[in-house]
N, C-alpha and C positions, 0 to 999 in steps of 0.2 A: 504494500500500500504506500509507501514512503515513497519508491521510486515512481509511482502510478502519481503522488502528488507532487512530483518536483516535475515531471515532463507537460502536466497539467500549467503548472505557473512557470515554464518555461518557454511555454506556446501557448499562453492565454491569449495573445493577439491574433493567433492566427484560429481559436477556436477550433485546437482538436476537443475533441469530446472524450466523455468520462469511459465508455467503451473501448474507445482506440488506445486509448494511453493503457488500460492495463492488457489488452491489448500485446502495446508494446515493449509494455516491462515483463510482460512472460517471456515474449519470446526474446529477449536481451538474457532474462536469467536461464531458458534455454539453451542459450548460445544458438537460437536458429537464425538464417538468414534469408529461407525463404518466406513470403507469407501471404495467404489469400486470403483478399482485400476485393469488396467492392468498393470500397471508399479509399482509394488510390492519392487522393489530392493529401490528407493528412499523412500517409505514411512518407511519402516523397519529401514532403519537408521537413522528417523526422532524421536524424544522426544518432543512432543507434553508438552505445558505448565499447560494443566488440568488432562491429565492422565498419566500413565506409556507409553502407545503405542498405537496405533491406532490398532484395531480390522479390519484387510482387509480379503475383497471379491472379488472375488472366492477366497475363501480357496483353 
């Protein structure tokens, strides 16, 4: 939940939502890189803390 509230007030501006951020603090604690997303615009502007960017599905 910590990490789920720091990406929350990290990206308040750009309005990811409470979904997407945990979200994407599973898959940062997963160490995954892939991730299927219908909602492509929040993860794109997300910098994940083990890789450069998350690999989203559907291409």
């Amino acid at each position: 939940m910590a990490r789920t509230a720091d990406i929350l007030e990290r990206y308040i501006d750009s309005k990811v939502d409470f979904v997407d951020a945990v979200v994407m603090a599973i898959a940062e604690w997963l160490n995954l890189t892939t991730v299927l997303t219908l909602d492509q615009r929040d993860f794109r502007l997300f910098r994940p803390t083990h890789c450069e960017s998350f690999r989203l599905k559907p291409e």
